[in-house]
DSSP file (Angstrom, degrees, kcal/mol; ACC not computed):
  #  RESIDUE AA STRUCTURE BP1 BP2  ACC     N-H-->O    O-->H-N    N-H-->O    O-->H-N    TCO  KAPPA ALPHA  PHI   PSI    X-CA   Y-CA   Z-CA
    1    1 A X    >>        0   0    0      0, 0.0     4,-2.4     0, 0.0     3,-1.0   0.000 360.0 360.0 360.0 -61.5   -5.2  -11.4   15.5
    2    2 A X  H 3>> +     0   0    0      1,-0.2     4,-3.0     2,-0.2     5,-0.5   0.896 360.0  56.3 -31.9 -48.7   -7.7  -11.4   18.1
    3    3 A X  H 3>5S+     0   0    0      2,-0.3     4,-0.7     1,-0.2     6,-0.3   0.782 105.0  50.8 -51.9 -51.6   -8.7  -14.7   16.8
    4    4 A X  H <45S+     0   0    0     -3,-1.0     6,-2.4     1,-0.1    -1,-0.2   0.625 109.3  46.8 -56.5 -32.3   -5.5  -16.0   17.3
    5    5 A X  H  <5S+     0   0    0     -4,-2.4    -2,-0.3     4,-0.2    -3,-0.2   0.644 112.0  51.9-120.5   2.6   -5.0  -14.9   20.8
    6    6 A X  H  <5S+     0   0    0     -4,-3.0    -3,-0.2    -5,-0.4    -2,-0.1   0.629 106.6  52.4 -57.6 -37.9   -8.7  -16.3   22.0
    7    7 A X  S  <<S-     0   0    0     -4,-0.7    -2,-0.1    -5,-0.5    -4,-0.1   0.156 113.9-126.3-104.4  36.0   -8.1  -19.7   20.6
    8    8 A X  S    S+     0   0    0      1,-0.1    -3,-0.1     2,-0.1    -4,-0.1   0.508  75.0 131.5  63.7  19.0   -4.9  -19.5   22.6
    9    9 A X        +     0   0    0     -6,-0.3     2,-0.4    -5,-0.2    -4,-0.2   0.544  58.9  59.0 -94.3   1.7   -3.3  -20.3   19.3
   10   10 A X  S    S-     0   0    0     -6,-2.4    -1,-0.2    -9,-0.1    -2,-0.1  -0.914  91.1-125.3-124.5 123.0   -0.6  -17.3   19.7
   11   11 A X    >>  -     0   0    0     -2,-0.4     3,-0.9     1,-0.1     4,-0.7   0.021  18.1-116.0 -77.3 161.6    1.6  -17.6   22.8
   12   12 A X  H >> S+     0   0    0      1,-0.2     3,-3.5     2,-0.2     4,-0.7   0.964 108.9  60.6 -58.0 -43.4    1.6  -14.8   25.1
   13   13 A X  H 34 S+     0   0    0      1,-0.3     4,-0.4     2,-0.1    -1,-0.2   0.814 110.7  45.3 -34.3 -43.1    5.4  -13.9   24.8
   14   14 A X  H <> S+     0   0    0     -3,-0.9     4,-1.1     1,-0.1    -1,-0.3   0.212  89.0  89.0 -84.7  -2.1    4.7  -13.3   21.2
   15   15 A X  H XX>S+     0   0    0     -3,-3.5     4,-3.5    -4,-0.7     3,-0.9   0.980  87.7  49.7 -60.3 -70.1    1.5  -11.3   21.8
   16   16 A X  H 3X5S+     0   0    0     -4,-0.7     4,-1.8     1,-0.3    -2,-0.1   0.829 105.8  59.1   4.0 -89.8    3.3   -8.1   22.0
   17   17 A X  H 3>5S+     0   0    0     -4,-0.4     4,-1.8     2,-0.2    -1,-0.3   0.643 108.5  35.5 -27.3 -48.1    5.0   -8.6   19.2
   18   18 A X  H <X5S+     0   0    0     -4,-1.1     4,-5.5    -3,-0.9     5,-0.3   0.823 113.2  65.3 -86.1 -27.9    2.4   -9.0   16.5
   19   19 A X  H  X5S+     0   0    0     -4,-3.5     4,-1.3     2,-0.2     5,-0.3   0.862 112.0  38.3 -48.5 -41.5    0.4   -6.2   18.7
   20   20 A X  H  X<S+     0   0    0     -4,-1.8     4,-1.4    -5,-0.6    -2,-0.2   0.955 117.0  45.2 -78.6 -50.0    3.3   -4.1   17.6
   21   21 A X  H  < S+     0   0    0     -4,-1.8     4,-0.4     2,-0.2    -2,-0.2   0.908 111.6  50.8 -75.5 -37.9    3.8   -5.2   14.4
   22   22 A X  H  X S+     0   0    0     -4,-5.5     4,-1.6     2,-0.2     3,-0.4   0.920 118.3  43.0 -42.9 -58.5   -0.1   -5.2   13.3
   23   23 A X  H  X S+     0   0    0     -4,-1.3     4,-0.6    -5,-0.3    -2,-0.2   0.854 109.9  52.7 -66.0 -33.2   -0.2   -1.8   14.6
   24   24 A X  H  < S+     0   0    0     -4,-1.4    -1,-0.2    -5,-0.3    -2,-0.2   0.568 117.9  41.0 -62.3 -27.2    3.1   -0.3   13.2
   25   25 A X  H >4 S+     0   0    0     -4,-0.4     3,-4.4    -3,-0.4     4,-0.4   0.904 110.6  51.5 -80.8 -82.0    2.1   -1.5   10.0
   26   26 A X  H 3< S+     0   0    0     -4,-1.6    -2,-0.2     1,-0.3    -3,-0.1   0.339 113.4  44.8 -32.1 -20.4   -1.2   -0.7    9.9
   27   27 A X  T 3< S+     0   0    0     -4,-0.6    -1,-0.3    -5,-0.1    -3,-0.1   0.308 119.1  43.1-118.8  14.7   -0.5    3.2   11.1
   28   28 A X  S X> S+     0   0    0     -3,-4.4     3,-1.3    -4,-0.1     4,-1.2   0.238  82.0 115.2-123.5   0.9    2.5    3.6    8.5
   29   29 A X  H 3> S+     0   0    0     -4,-0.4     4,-2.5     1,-0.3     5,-0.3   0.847  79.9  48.1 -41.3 -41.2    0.4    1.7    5.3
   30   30 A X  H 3> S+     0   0    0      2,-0.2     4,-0.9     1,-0.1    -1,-0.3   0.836 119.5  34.0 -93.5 -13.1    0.4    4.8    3.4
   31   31 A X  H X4 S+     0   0    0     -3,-1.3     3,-9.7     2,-0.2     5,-0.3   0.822 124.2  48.3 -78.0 -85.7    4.5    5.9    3.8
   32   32 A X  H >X S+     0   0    0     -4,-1.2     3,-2.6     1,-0.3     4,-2.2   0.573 109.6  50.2 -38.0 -57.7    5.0    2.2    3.8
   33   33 A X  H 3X S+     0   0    0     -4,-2.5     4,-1.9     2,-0.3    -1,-0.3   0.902 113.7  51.9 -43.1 -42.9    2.5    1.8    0.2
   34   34 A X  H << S+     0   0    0     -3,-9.7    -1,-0.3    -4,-0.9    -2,-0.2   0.573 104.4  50.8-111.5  24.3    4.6    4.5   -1.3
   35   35 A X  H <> S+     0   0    0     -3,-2.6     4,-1.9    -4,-0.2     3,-0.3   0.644 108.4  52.3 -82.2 -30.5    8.0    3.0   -0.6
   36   36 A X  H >< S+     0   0    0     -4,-2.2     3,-1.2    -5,-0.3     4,-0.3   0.930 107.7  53.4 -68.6 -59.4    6.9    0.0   -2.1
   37   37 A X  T 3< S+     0   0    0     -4,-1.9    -1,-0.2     1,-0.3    -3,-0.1   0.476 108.2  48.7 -53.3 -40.9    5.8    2.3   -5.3
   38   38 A X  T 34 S+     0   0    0     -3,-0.3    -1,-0.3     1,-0.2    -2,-0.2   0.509 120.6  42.0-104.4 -10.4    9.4    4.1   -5.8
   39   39 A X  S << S+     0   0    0     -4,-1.9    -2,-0.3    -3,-1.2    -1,-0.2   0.527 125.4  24.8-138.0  41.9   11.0    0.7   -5.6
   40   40 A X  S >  S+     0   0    0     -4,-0.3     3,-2.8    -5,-0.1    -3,-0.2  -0.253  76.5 159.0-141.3  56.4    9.1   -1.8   -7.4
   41   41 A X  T 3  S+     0   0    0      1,-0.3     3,-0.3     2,-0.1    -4,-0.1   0.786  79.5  66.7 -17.2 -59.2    7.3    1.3  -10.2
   42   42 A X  T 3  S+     0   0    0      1,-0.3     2,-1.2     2,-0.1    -1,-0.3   0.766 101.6  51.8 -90.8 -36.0    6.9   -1.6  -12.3
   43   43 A X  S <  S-     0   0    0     -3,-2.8    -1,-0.3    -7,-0.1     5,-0.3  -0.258  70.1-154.4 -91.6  63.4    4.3   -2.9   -9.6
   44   44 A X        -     0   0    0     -2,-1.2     4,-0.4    -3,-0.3    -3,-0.1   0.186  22.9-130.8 -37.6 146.3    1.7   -0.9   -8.4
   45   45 A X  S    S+     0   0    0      1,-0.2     3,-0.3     2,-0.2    -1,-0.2   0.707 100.4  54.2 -68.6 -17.5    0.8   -2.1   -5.0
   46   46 A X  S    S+     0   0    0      1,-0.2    -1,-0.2     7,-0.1    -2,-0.1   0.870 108.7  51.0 -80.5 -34.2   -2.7   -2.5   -5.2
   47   47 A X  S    S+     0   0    0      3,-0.0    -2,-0.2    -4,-0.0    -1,-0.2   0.314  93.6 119.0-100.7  29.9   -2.3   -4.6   -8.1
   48   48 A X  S    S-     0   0    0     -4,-0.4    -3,-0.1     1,-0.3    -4,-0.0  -0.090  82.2 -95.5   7.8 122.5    0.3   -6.7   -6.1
   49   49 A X        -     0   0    0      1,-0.1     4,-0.4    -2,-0.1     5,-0.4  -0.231  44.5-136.8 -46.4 161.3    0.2  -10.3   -5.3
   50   50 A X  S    S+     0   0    0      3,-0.2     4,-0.3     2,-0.1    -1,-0.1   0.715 106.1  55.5-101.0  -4.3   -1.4   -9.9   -1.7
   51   51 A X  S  > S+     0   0    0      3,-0.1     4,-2.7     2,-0.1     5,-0.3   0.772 111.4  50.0 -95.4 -38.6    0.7  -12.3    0.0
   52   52 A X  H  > S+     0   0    0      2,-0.2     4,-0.6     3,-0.1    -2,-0.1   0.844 116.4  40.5 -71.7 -12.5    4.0   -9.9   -1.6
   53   53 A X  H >> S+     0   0    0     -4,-0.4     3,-2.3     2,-0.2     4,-1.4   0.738 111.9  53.3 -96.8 -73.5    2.6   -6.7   -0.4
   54   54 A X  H 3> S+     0   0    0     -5,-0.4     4,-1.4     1,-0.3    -2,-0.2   0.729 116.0  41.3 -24.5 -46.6    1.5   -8.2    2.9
   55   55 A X  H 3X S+     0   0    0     -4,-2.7     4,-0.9     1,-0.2    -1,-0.3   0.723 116.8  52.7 -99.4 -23.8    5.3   -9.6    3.4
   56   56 A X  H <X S+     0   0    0     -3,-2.3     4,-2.7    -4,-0.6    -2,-0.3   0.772 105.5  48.7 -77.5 -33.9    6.7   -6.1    2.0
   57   57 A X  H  X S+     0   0    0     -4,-1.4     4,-1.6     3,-0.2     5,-0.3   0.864 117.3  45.7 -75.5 -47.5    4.7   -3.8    4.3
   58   58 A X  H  X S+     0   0    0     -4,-1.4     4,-2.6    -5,-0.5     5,-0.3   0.949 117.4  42.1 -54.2 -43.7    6.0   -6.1    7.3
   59   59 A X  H  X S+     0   0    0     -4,-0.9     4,-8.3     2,-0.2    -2,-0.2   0.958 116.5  45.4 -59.6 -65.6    9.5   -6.2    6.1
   60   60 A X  H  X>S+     0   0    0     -4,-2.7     4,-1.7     1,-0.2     5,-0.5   0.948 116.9  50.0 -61.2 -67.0    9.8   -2.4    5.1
   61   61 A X  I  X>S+     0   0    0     -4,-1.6     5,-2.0     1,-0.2     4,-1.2   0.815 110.1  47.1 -24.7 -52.4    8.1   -1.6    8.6
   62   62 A X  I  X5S+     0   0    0     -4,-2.6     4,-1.0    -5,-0.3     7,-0.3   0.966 120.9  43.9 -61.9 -53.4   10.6   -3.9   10.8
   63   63 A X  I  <5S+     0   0    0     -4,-8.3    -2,-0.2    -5,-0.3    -1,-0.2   0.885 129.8  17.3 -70.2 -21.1   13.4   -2.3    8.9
   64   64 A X  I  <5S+     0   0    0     -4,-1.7    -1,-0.2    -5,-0.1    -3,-0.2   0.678 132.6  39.4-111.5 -29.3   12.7    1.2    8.8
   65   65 A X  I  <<S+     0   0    0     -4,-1.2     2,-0.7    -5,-0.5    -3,-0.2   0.641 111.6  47.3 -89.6 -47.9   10.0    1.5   11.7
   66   66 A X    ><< -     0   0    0     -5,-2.0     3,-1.0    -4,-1.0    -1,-0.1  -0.888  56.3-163.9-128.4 137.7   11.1   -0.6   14.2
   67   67 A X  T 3  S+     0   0    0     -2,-0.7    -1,-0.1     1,-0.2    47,-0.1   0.194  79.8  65.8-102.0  38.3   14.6   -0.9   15.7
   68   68 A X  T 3  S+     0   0    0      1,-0.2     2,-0.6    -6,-0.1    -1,-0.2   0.617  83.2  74.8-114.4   9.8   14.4   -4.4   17.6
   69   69 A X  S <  S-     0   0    0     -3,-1.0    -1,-0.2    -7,-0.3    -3,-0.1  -0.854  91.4-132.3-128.8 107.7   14.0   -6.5   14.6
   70   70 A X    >>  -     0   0    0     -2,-0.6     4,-2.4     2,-0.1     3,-2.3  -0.277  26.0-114.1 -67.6 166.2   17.9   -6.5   13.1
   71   71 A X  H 3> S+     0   0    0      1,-0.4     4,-2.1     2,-0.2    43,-0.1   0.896 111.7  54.2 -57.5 -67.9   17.6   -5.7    9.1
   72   72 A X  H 3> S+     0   0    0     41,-0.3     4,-0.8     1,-0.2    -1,-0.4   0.228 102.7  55.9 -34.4 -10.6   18.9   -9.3    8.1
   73   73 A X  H <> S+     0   0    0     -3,-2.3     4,-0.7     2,-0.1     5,-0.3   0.799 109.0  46.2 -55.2 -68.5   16.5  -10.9   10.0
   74   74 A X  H >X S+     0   0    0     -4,-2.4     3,-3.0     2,-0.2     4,-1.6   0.945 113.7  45.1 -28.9 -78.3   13.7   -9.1    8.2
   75   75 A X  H >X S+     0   0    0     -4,-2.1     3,-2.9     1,-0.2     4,-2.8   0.858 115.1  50.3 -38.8 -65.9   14.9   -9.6    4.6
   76   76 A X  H 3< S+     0   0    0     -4,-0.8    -1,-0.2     1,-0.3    -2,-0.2   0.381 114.2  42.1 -65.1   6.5   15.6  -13.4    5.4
   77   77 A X  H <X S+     0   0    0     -3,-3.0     4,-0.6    -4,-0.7    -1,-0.3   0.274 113.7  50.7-123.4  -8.9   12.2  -14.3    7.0
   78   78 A X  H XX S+     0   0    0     -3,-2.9     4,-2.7    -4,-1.6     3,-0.8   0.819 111.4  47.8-107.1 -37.1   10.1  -12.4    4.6
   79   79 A X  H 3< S+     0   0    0     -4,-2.8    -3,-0.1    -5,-0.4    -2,-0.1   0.192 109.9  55.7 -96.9  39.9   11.9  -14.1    1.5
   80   80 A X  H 3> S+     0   0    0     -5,-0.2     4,-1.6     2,-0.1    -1,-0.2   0.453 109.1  44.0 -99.8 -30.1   11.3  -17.3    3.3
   81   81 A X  H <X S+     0   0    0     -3,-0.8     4,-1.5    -4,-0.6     5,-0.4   0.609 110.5  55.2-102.5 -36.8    7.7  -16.6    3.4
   82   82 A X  H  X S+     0   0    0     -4,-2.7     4,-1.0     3,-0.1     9,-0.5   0.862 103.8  56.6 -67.5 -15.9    7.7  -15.4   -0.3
   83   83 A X  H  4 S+     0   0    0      7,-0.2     3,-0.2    -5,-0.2    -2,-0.2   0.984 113.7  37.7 -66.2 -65.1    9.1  -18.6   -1.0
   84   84 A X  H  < S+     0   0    0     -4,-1.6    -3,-0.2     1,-0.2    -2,-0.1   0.850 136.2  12.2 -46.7 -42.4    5.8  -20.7    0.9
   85   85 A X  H  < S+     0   0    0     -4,-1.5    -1,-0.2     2,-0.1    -3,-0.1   0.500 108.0  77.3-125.6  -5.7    3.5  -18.7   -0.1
   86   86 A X  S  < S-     0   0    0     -4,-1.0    -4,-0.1    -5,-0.4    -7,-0.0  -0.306  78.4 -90.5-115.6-176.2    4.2  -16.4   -2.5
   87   87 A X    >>  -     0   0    0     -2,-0.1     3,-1.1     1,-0.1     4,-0.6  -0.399  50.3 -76.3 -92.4-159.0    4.6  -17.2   -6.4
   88   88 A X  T 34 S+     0   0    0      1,-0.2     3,-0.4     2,-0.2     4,-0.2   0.805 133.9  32.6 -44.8 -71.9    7.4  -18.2   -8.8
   89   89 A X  T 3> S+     0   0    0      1,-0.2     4,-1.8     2,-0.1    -1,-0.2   0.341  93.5  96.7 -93.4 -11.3    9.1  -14.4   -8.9
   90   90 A X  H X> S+     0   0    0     -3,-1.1     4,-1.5     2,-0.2     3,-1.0   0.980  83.5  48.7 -62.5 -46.4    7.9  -13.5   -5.1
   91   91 A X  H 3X S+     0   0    0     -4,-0.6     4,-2.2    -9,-0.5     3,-0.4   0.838 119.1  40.5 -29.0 -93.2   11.6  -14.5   -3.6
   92   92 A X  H 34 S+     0   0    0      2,-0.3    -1,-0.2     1,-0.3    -2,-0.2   0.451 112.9  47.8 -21.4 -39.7   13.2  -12.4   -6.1
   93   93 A X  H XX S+     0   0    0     -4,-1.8     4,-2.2    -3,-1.0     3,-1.8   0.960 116.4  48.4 -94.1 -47.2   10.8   -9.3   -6.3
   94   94 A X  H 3X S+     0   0    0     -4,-1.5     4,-1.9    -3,-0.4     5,-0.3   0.880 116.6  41.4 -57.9 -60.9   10.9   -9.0   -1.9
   95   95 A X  H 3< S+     0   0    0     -4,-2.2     4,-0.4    -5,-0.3    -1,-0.3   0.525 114.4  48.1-101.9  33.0   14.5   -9.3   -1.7
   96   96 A X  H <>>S+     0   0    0     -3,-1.8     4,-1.0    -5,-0.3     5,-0.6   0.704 118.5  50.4 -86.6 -53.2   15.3   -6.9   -4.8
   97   97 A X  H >X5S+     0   0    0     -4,-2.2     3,-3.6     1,-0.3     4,-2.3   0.924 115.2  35.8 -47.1 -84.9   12.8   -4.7   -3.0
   98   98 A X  H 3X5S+     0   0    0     -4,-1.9     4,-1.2     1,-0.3    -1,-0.3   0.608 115.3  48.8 -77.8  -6.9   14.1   -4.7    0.3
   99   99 A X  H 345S+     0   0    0     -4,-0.4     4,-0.4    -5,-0.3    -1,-0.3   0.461 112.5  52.1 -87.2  12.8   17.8   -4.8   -0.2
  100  100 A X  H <X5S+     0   0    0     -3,-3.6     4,-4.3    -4,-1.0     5,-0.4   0.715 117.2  44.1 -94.0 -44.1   17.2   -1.5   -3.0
  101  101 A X  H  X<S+     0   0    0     -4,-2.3     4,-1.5    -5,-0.6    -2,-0.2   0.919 108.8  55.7 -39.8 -46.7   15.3   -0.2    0.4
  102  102 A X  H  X>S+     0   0    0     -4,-1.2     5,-2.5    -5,-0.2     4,-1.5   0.942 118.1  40.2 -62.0 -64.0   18.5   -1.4    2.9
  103  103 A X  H >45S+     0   0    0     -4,-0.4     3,-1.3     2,-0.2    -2,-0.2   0.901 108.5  54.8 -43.9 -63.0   20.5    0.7    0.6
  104  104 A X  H 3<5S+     0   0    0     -4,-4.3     2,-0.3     1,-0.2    -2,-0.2   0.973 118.2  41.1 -27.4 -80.4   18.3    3.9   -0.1
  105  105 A X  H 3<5S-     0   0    0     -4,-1.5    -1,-0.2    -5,-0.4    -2,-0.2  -0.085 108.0-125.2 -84.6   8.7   18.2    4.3    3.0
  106  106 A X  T <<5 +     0   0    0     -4,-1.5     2,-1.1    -3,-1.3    -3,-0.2   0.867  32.7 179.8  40.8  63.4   21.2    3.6    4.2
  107  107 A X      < -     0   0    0     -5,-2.5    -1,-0.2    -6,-0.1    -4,-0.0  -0.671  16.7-168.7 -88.8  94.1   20.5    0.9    6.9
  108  108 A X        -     0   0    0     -2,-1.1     2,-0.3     6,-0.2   -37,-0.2  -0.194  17.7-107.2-102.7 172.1   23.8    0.1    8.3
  109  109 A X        +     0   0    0      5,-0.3     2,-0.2   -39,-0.1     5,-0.2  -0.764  41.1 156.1-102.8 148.1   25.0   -2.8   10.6
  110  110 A X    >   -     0   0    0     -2,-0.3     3,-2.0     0, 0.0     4,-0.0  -0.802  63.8 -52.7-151.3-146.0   26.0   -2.4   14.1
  111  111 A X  T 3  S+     0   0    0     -2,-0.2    -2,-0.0     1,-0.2     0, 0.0   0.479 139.3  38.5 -63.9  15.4   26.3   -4.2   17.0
  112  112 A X  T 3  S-     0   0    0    -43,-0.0    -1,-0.2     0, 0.0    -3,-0.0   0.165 122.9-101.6-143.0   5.3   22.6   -5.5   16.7
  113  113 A X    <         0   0    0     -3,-2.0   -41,-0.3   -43,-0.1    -2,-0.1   0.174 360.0 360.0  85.7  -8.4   23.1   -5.9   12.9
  114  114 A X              0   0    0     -5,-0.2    -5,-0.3   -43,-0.1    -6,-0.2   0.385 360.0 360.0 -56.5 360.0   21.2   -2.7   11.9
């Protein structure tokens, strides 16, 4: 990150943002690690694509962690980025994952889509 905002290549507006979200991740990995664990069992997380745990820890954080980023936003930008980057089955395991998550957990819409 740092790297990014020295070679001016993240704009300030958006500094915040990733400040938040890097740290918000980073201080919930282990809750975060062991939702991923009770809904994809089949996948332990370490042994995880890295680009599908990396897009699942963001996801489950924005939805669960942070309330500015509405729920549908999440899912649909993290299984846009499993699409690019992720393999054949990443689409498909990220948004099984996070809509069994949406659900659990009862993540409702309201005026801000939440």
């Amino acid at each position: 990150m740092a790297h990014l905002i020295e070679g001016g290549l993240l704009a300030k507006a958006n500094r915040r943002f990733v400040e938040n979200l890097v740290k918000g991740v980073l201080d919930n990995r282990h809750r975060i690690d062991d939702i991923i664990e009770q809904f994809a069992s089949a996948f332990p997380v370490m042994q995880m694509a890295a680009i599908d745990r990396c897009v699942l820890r963001i996801a489950i954080w924005e939805i669960l962690f942070n309330k500015d980023t509405p729920f549908k936003v999440a899912i649909d930008e993290a299984v846009e980025i499993a699409k690019m980057y992720g393999g054949d089955s990443s689409p498909r395991l990220v948004n099984g994952v996070l809509g069994s998550i949406i659900s659990e957990f009862h993540v409702v819409n309201s005026d801000n889509e939440r």
